[in-house]
C-alpha positions as a Markdown table, in Angstrom:
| # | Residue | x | y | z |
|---|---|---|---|---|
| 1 | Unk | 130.7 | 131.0 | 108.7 |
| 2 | Unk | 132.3 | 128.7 | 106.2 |
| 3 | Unk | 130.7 | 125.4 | 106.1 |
| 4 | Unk | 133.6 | 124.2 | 103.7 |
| 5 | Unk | 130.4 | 122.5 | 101.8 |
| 6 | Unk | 131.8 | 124.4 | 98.7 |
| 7 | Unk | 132.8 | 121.1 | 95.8 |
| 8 | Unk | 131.2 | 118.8 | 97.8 |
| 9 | Unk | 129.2 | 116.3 | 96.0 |
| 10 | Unk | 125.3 | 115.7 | 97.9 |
| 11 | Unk | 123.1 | 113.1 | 97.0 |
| 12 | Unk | 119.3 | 113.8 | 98.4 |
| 13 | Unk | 116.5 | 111.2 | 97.8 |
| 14 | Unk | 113.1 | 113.7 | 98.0 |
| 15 | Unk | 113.9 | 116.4 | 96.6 |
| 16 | Unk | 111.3 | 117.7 | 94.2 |
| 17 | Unk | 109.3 | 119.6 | 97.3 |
| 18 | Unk | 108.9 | 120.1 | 101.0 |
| 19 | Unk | 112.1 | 119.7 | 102.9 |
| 20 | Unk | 113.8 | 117.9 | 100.3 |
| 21 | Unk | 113.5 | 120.8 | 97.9 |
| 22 | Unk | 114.8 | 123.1 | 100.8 |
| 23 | Unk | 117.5 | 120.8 | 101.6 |
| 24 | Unk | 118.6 | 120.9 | 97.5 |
| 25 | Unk | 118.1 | 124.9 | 97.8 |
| 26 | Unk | 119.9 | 125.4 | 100.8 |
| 27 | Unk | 123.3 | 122.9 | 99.3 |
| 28 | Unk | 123.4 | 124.6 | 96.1 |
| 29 | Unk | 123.9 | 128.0 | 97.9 |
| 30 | Unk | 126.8 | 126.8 | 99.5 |
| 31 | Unk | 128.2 | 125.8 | 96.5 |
| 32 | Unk | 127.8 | 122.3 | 96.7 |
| 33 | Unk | 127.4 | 120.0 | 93.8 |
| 34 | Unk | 123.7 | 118.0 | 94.5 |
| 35 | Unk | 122.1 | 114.9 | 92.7 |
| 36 | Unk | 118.7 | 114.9 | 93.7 |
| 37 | Unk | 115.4 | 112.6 | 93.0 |
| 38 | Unk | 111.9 | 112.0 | 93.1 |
| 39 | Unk | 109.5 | 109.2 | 91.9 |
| 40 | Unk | 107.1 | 112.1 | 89.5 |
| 41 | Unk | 110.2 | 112.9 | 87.2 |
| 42 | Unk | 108.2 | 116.3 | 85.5 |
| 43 | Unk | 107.8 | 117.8 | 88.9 |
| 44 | Unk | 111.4 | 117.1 | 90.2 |
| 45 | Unk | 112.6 | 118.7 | 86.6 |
| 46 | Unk | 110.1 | 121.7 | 87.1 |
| 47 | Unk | 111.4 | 121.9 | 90.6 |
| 48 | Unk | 115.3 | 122.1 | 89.9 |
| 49 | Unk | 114.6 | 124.5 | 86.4 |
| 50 | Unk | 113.3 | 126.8 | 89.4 |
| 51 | Unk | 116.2 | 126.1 | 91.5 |
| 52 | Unk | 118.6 | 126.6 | 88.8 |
| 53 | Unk | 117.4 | 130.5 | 87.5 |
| 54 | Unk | 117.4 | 131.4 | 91.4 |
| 55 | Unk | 120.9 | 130.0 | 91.8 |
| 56 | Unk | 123.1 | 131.1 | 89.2 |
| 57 | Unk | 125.9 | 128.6 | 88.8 |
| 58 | Unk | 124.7 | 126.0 | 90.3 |
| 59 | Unk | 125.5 | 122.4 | 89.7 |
| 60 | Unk | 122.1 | 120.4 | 90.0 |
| 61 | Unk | 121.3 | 117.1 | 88.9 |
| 62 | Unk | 117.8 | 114.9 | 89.0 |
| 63 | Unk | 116.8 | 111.7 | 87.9 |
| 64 | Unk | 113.2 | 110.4 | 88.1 |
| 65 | Unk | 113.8 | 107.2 | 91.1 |
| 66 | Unk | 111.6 | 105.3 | 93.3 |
| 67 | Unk | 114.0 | 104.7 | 96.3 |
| 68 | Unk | 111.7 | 101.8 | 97.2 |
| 69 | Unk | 113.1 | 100.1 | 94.4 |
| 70 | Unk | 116.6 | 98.0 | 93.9 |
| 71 | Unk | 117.2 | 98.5 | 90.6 |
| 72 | Unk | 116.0 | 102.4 | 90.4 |
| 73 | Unk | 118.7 | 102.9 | 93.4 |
| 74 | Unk | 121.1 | 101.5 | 91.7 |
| 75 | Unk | 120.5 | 103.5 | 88.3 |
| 76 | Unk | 120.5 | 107.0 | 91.0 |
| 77 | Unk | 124.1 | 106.4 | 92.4 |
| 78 | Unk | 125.9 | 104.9 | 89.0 |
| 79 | Unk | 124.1 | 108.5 | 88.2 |
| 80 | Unk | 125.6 | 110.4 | 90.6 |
| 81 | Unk | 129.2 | 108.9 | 90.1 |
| 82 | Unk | 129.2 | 109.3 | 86.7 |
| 83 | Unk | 127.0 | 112.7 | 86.2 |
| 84 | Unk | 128.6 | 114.5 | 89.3 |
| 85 | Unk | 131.8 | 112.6 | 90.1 |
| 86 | Unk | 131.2 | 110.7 | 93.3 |
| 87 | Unk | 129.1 | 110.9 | 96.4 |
| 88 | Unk | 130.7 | 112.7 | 99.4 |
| 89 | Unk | 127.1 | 113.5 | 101.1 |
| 90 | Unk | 124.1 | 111.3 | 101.2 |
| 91 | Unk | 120.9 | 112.4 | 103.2 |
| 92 | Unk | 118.1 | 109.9 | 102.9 |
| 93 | Unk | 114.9 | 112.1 | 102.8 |
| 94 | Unk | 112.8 | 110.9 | 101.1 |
| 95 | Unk | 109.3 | 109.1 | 102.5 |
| 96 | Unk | 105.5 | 110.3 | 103.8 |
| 97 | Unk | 103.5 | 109.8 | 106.3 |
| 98 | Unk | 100.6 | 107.3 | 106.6 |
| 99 | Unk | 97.0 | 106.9 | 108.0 |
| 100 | Unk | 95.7 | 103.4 | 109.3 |
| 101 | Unk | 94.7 | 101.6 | 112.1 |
| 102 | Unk | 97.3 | 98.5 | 113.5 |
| 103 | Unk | 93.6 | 95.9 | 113.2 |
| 104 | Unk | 93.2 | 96.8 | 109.5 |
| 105 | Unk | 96.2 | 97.7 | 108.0 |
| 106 | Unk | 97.2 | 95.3 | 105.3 |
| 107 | Unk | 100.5 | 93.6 | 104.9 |
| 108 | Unk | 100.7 | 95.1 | 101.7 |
| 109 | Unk | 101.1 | 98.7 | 103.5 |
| 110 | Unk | 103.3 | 97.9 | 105.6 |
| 111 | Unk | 105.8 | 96.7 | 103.2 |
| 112 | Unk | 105.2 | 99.3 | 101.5 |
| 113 | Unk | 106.7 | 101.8 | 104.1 |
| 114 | Unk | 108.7 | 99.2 | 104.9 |
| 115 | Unk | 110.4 | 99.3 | 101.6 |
| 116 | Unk | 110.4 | 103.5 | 101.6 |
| 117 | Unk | 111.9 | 104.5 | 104.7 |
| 118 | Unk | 114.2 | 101.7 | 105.7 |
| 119 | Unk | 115.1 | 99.2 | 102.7 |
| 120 | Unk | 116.2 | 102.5 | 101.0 |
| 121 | Unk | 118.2 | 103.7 | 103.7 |
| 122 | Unk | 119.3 | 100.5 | 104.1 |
| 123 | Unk | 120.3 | 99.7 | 100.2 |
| 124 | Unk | 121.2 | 103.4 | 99.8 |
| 125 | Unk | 124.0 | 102.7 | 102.4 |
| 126 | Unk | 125.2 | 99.7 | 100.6 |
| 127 | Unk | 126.1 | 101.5 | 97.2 |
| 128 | Unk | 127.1 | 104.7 | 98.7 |
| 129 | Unk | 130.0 | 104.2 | 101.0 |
| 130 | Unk | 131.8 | 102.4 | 98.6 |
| 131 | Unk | 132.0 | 105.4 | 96.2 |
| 132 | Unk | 132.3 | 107.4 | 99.1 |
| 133 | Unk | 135.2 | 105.2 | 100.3 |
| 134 | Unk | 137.0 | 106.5 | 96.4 |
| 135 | Unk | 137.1 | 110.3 | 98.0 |
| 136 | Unk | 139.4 | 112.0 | 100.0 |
| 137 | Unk | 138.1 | 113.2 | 103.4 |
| 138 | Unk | 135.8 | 112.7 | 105.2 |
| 139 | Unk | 131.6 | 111.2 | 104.2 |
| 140 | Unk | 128.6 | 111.7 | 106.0 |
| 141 | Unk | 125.5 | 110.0 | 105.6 |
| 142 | Unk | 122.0 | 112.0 | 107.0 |
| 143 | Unk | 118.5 | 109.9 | 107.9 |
| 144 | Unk | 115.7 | 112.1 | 108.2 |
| 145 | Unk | 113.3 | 110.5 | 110.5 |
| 146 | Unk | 110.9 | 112.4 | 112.7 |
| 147 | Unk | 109.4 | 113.2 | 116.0 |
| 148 | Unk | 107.5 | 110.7 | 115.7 |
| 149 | Unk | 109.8 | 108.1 | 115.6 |
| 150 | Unk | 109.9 | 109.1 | 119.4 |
| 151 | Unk | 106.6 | 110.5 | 120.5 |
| 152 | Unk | 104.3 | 108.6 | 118.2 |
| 153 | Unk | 100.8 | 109.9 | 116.6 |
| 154 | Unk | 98.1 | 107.7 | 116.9 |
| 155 | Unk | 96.9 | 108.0 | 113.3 |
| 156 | Unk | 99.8 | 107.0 | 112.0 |
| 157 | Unk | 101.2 | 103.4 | 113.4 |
| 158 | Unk | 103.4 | 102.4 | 110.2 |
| 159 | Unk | 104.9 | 105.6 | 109.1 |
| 160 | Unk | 106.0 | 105.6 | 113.3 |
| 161 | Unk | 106.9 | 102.2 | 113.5 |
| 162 | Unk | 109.3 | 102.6 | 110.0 |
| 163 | Unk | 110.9 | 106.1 | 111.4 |
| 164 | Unk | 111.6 | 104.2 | 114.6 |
| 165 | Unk | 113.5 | 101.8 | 112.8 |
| 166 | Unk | 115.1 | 104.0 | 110.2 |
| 167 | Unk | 116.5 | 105.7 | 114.0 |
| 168 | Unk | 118.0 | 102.8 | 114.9 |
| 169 | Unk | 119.4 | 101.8 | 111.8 |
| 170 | Unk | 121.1 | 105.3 | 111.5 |
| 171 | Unk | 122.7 | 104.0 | 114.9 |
| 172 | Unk | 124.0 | 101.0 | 114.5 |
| 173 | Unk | 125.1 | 102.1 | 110.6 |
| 174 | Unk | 127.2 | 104.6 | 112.7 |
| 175 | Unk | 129.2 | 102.4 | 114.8 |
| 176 | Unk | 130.2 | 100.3 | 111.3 |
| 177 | Unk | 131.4 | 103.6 | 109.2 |
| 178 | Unk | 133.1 | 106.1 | 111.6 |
| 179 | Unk | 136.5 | 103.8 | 111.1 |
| 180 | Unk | 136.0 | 104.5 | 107.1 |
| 181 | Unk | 135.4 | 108.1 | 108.3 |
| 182 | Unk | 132.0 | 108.8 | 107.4 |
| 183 | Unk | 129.6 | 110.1 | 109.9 |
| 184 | Unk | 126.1 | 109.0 | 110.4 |
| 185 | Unk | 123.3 | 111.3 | 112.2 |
| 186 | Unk | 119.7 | 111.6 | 112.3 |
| 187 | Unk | 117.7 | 114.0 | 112.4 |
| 188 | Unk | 114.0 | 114.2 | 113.3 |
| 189 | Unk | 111.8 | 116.9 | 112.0 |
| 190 | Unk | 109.0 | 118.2 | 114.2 |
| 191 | Unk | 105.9 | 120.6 | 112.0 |
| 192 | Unk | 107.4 | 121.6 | 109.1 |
| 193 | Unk | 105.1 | 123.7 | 106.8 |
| 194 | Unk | 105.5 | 121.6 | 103.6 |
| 195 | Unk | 102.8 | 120.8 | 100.2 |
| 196 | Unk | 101.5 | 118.0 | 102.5 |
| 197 | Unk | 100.5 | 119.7 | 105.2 |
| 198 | Unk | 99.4 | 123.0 | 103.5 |
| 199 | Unk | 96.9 | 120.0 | 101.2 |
| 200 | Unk | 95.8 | 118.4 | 104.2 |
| 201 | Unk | 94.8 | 122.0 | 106.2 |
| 202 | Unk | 92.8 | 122.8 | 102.6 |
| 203 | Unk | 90.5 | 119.7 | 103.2 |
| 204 | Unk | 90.6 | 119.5 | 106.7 |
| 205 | Unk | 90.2 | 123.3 | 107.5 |
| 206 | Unk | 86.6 | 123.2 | 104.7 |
| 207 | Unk | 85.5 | 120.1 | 107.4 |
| 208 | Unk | 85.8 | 122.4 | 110.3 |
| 209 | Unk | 84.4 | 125.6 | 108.9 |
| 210 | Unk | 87.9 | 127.8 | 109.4 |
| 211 | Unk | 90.7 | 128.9 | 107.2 |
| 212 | Unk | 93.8 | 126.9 | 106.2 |
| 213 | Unk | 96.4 | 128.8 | 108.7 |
| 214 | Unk | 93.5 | 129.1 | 111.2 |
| 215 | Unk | 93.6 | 124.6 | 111.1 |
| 216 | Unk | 97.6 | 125.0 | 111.6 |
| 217 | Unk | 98.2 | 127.5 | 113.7 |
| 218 | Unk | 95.7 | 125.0 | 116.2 |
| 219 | Unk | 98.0 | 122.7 | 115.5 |
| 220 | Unk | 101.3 | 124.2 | 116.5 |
| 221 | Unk | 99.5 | 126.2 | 119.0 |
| 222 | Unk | 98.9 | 122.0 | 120.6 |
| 223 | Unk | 102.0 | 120.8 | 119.6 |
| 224 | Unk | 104.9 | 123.2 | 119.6 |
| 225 | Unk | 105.8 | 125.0 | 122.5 |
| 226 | Unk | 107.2 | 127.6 | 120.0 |
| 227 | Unk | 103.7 | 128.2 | 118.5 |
| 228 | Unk | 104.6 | 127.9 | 115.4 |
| 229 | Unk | 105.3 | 125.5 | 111.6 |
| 230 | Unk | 109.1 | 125.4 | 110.9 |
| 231 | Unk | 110.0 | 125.8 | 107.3 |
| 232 | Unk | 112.2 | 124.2 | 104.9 |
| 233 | Unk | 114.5 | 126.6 | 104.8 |
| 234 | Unk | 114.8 | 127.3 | 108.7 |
| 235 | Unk | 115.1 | 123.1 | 108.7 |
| 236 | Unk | 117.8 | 122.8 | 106.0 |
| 237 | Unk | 120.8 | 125.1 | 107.8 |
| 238 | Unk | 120.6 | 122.6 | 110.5 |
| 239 | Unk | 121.7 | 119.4 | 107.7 |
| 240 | Unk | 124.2 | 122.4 | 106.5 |
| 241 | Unk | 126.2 | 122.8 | 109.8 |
| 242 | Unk | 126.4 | 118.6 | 110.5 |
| 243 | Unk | 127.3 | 117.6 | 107.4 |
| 244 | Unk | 130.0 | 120.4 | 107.5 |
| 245 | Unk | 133.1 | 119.5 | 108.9 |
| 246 | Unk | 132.5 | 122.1 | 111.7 |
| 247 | Unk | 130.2 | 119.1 | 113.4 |
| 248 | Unk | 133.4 | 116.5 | 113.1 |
| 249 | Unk | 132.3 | 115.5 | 116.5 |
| 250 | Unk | 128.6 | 114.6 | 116.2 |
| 251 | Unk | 128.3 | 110.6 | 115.2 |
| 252 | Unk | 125.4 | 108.4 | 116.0 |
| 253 | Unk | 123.0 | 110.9 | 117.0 |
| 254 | Unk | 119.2 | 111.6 | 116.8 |
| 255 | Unk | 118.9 | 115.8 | 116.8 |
| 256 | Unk | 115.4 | 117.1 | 117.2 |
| 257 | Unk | 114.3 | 120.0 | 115.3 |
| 258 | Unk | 111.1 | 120.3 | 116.8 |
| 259 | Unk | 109.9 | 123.7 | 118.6 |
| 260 | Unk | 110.0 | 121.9 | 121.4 |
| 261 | Unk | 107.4 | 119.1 | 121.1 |
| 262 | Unk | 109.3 | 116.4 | 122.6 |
| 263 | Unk | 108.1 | 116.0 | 126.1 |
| 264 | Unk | 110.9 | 114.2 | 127.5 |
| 265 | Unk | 114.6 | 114.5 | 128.5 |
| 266 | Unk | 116.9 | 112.1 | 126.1 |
């Protein structure tokens, strides 16, 4: 199937490793022109140097960025306007999760996330859609929250708290565009075998005595109904087909990629 992705210009926040890296992958091949970033500038260049000898022709660009920051944000789309000629695509990827309790987590952490997964999102829309506005047809803008923004971990209560929001954002962001013809979505990620889980199954699995895939495979054998991590890759056709125009009629949505985790009927 033609995803008639081919020209278009992608913007991806995240995008040195994990799904980000999969999402810049999986763009390129369809011959899409991506802008990528990270906060640790030599890994996002090692990163798209790899990208760049597996995809011959490609049109990548990175530039170091901390999306929790104003001024960085701004530097990453006069970037992308003036290195790759516009923004037609923006998926807002990039964040991590967290580990606190709500009794002891300092102010200082929350703001943090705060700042990460929603301020960005938030500024990122800002000085997006009005270079998006300079390009013929038709924008999209992708949040990538998580399960959890639904069905919440308990170690966790600021990175679910912040993806909750982020989901709602995307929402009410999507009633404002869809007149200037862009399309917002979400989509929320279930287990994803990425760098951050593979580091925490080293330390964790050493704890309990087992291997690394013996600690995950537990996990998705609790969690996913499919008994199994998603990858990257698997992960990245679904951002493919709705920011193609073959998903023209999907606005204001939350899609779960998930296995099945979510227990309940939305």
């Amino acid at each position: 199937m033609d995803l008639e992705l081919k020209g278009k210009i992608v913007l991806i926040t995240g995008g040195s490793i994990g799904i980000g890296k999969g999402l810049v992958d999986a763009f390129a091949r369809e011959g899409a022109i991506v802008v990528t970033c990270a906060r640790d500038g030599k890994r996002l260049e090692d990163s798209l140097e790899e990208l760049r000898r597996n995809i011959p022709g490609s049109r990548i660009y990175g530039k170091a960025c901390d999306v929790a920051e104003l001024q960085q944000l701004e530097d990453l789309v006069a970037f992308a306007d003036k290195e790759a000629g516009g923004i037609d695509i923006l998926v807002n990827n990039a964040g991590t999760g967290s580990a606190e309790k709500n009794m002891t987590a300092p102010d200082e952490k929350w703001y943090h996330y705060w700042d990460l997964h929603v301020m960005a999102a938030i500024r990122l829309a800002r000085l997006c859609v009005p270079v998006m506005k300079k390009r013929d047809g038709e924008s999209v803008i992708i949040h990538t929250t998580s399960i959890c923004a639904k069905q919440p971990l308990e170690y966790e209560p600021i990175y679910n708290v912040t993806k909750a929001a982020l989901s709602m954002y995307s929402k009410c962001l999507s009633y404002e565009l869809i007149d200037d013809n862009i399309r917002v979505n979400t989509i929320a990620p279930g287990l994803m075998r990425t760098p951050d889980w593979n580091k925490t199954a080293a330390i964790v699995s050493k704890e309990k005595g087992i291997t690394p895939d013996e600690y995950l495979q537990n996990i998705a054998d609790e969690f996913a109904p499919i008994k199994r991590f998603g990858s990257p890759e698997e992960l990245a056709q679904f951002y493919l087909f709705l920011c193609s125009p073959k998903a023209s009629y999907c606005v204001g949505s939350t899609y779960f990629v998930d296995g099945g985790w979510l227990n309940v009927v939305i």
